[in-house]
VMD Tcl script that draws the C-alpha trace (Angstrom):
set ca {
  {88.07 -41.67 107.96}
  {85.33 -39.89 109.18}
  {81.48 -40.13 108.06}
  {81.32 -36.90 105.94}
  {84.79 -37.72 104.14}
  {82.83 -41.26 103.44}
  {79.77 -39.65 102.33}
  {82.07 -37.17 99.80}
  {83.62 -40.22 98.31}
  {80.40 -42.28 97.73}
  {78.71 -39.24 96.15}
  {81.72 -38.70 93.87}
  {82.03 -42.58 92.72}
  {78.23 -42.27 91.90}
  {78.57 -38.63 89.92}
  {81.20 -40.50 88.06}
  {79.59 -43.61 87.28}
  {75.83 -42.49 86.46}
  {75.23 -45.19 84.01}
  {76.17 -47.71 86.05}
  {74.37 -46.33 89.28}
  {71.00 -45.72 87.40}
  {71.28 -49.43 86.10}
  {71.93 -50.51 89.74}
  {69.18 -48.63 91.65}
  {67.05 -49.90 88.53}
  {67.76 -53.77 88.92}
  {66.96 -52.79 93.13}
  {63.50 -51.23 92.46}
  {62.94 -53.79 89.86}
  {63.69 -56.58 92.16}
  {61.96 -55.39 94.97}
  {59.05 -54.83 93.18}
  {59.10 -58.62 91.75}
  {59.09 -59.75 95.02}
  {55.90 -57.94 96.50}
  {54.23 -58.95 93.38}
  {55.01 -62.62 93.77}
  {53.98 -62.52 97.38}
  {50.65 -60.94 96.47}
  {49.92 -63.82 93.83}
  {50.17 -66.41 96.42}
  {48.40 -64.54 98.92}
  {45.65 -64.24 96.60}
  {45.88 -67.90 95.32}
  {45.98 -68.55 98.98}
  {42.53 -66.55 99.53}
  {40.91 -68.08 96.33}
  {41.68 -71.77 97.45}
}
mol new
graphics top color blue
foreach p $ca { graphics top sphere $p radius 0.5 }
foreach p [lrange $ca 0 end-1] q [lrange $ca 1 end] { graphics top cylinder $p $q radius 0.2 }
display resetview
């Protein structure tokens, strides 16, 4: 299998499976995002200690 065939087949499994894709790349941002904010509050509890 070559990289474009791959690249065919992921974009059809996500066209087919929206819901579950937008609830995916949702829970990533959403987890990502909890991190940075955790590591800002103890940087700045850090600072204001």
């Amino acid at each position: 299998m070559n990289l474009s065939n791959l690249f065919k087949i992921a974009l059809r499994a996500i066209s087919n499976n929206k819901l579950r894709s937008s609830l995916t790349m949702l829970g990533i941002i959403i987890g990502v995002a909890s991190v940075i904010a955790m590591l800002a509050i103890g940087q700045g509890s850090k600072k204001s200690i």
